[in-house]
C-alpha positions as CSV (number, residue, x, y, z in Angstrom):
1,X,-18.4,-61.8,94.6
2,X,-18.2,-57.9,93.3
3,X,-18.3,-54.7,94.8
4,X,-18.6,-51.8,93.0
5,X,-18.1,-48.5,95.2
6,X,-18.7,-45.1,94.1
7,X,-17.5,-45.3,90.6
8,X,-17.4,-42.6,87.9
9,X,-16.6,-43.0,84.2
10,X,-16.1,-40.6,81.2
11,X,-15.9,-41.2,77.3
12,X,-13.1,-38.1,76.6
13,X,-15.0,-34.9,78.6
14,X,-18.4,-36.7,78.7
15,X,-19.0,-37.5,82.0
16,X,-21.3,-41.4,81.9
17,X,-21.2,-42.8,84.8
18,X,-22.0,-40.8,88.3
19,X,-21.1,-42.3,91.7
20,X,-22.4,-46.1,90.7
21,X,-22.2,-48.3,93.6
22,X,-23.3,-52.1,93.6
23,X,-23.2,-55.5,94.7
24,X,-23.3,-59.4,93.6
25,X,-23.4,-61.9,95.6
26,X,-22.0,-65.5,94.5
27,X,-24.8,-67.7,92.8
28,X,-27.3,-64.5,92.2
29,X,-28.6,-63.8,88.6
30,X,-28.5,-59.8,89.1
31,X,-30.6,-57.3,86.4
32,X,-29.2,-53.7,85.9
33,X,-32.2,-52.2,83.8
34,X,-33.0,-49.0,82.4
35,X,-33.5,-46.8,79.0
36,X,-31.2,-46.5,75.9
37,X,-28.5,-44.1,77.3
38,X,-28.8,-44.9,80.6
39,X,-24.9,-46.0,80.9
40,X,-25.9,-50.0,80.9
41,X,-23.3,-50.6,78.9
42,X,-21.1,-48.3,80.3
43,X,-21.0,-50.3,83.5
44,X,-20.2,-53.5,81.4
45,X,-17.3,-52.0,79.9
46,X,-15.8,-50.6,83.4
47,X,-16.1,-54.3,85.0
48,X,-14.3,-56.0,82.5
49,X,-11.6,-53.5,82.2
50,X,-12.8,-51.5,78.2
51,X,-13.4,-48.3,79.8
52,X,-11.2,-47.4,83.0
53,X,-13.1,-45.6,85.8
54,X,-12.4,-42.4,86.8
55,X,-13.3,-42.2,90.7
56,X,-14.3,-45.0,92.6
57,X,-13.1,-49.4,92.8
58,X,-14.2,-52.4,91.7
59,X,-13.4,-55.6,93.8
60,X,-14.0,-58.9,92.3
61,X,-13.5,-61.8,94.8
62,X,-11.8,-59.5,97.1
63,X,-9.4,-58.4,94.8
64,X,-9.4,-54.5,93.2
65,X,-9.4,-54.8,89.6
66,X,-10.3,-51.8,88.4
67,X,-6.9,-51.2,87.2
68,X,-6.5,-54.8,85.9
69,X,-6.4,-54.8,81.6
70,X,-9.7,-56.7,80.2
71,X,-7.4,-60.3,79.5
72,X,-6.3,-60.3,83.2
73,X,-10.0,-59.8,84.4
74,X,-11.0,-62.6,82.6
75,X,-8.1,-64.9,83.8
76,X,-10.0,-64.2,86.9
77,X,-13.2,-65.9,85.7
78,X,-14.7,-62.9,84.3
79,X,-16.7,-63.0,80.8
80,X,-18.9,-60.8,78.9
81,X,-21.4,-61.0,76.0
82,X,-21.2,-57.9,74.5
83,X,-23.5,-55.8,73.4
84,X,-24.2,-56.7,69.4
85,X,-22.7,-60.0,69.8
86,X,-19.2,-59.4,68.3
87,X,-18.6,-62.6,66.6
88,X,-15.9,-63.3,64.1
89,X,-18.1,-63.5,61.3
90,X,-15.7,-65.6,58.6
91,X,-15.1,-68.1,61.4
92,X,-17.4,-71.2,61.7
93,X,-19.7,-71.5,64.4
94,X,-16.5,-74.3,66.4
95,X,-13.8,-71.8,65.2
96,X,-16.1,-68.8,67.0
97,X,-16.3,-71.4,70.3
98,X,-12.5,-72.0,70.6
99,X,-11.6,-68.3,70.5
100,X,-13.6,-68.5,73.9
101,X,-11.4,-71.0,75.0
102,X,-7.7,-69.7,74.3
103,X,-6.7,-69.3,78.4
104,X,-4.0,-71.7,78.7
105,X,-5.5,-72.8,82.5
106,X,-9.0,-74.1,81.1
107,X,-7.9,-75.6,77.5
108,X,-7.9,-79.0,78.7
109,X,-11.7,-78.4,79.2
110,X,-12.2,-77.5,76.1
111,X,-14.6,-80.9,75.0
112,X,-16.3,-80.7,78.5
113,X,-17.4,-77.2,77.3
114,X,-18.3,-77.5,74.0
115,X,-20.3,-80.7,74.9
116,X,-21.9,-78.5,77.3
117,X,-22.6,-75.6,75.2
118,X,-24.1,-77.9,72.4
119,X,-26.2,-79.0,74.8
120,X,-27.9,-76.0,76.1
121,X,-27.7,-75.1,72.2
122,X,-28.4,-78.2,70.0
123,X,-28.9,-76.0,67.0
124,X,-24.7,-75.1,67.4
125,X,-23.8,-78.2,67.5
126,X,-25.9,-78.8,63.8
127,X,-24.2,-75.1,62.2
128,X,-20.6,-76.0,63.9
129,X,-19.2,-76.2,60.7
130,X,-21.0,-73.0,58.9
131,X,-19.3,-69.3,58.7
132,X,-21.0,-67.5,61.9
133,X,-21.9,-64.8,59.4
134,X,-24.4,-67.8,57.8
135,X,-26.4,-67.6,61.0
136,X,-29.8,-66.1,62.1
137,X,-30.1,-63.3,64.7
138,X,-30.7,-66.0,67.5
139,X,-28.3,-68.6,66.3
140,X,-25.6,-65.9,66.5
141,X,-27.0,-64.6,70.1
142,X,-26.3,-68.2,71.3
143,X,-23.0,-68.3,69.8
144,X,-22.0,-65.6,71.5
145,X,-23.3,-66.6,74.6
146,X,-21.9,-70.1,74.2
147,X,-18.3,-68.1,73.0
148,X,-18.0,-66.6,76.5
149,X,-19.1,-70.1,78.2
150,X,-16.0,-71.6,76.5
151,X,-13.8,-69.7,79.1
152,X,-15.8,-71.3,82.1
153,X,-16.7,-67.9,83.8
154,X,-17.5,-67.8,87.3
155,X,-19.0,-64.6,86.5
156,X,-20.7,-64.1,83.2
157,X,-22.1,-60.6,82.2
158,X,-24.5,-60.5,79.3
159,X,-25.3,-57.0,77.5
160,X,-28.8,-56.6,75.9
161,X,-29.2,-60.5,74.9
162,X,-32.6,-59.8,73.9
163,X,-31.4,-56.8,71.4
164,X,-33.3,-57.7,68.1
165,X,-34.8,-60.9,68.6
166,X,-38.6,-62.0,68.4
167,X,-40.4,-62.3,71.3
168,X,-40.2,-66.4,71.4
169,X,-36.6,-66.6,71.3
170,X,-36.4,-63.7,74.1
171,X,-38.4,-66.1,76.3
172,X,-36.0,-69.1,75.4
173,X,-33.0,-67.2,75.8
174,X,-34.0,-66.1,79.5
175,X,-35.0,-69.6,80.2
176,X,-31.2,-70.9,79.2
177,X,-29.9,-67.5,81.7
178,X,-31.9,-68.8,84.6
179,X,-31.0,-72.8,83.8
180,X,-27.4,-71.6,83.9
181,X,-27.9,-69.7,87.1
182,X,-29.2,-72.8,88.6
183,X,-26.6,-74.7,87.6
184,X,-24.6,-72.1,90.4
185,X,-22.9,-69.2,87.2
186,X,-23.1,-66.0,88.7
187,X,-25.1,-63.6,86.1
188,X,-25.3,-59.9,85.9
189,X,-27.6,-59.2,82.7
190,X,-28.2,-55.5,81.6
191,X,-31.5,-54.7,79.6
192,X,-34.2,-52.4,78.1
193,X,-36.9,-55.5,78.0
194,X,-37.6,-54.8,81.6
195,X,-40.7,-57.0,82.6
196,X,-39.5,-60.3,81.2
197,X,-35.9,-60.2,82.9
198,X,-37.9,-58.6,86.3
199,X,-39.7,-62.1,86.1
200,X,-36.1,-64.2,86.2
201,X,-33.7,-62.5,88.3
202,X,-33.2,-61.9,92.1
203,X,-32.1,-58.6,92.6
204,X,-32.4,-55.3,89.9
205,X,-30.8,-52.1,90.0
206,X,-32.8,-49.5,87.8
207,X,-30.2,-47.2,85.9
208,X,-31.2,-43.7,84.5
209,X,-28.9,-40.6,83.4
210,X,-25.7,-42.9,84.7
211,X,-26.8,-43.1,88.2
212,X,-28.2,-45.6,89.9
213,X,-31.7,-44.6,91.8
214,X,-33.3,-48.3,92.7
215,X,-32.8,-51.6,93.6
216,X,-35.1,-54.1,94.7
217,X,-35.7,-57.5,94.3
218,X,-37.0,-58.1,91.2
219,X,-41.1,-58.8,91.7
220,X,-40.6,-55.7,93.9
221,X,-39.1,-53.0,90.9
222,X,-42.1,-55.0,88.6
223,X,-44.5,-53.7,91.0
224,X,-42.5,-50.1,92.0
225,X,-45.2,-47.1,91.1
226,X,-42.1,-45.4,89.1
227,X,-41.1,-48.4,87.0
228,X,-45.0,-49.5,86.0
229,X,-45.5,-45.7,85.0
230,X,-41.9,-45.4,83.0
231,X,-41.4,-48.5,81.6
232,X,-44.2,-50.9,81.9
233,X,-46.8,-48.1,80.5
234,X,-48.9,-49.1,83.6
């Protein structure tokens, strides 16, 4: 489904990304993992069109759209959690929801989706009416996530979903990620939390100074000498 190949990326002069290559394959849930300042988000930001690689191409379905602005790449089927959640905070919780759904091709689903996002998040469904500012640090987590559902992605890319929360709604959250990953959504997930998201996914590609320098399934990076000793204090 995408192919990145040999990408680099800069913020101004500062060189972020080095010669990134990587794969997904329709239906995988795909990890990129690594520290704070490893270029995580970076790599978000190239594949849906915010930051404009330097060097390298990125083909989605076939098609190069590493060129593409960010509303084209998500006509494609393309959608992304970002990083902090970016909600609309004076907007209720239904108002935050139908922002995700303004592409004129998929707003006569928009009831079939927000049945379906109230359903993986009953708790949405009770706040729907509430400013999204009103909301806990989970609540709004699920909000965002449910947001980006509202465009009915083929391909949805979540940054650091597990940023802030407690360890019970981490678990819950990566439960819903794998449930939608079942139900055939193609997932690339980015995160610090490394053993909990090594436990869900297929594949993992470990990041570190902008370059990647692993991949492996993912019970095979949970047991890689490098990893235990880095990041798993093993």
């Amino acid at each position: 489904m995408l192919k990145v190949k040999s990408i680099d990326a800069y913020y101004g002069k500062t060189h972020v990304l080095w010669d990134v290559s990587f794969n997904v394959k329709s239906g995988e849930l795909l990890a990129i993992v690594g520290p704070n300042g490893a270029g995580k988000t970076s790599i978000m930001r190239t594949l849906t069109g915010l930051l404009r690689p330097k060097k390298g191409t990125i083909l989605y379905e076939n098609e190069r759209i590493d060129h593409l602005p960010p509303y084209e790449i998500v006509k494609k089927g393309m959608a992304l959690v970002p990083e902090g959640r970016r909600l609309f905070p004076k907007l209720t919780v239904l108002e935050n929801l139908e922002v995700g759904n303004y592409l004129q091709n998929i707003r006569n689903f928009r009831q079939d989706l927000l049945q379906q996002v109230f359903e993986l998040f009953p708790v949405l469904s009770e706040r729907r009416n509430q400013q999204a500012q009103t909301l806990s640090g989970g609540e709004s987590q699920m909000l965002a996530i449910g947001r980006a559902l509202m465009s009915k992605p083929k391909l949805l890319l979540l940054d650091e979903p597990s940023l802030g929360l407690a360890p019970n709604l981490v678990t819950f959250l990566f439960k819903i990620v794998k449930r939608l990953n079942e139900y055939g959504m193609t997932i690339i997930i980015v995160e610090q939390h490394i053993s909990q998201v090594l436990e869900v996914v297929d594949r993992a590609y470990l990041l570190e100074n902008g370059s990647i320098i692993l991949e492996a399934t993912g019970k095979e990076m949970l047991n890689n000498e490098h990893v235990k000793k880095a990041y798993l204090g093993i």
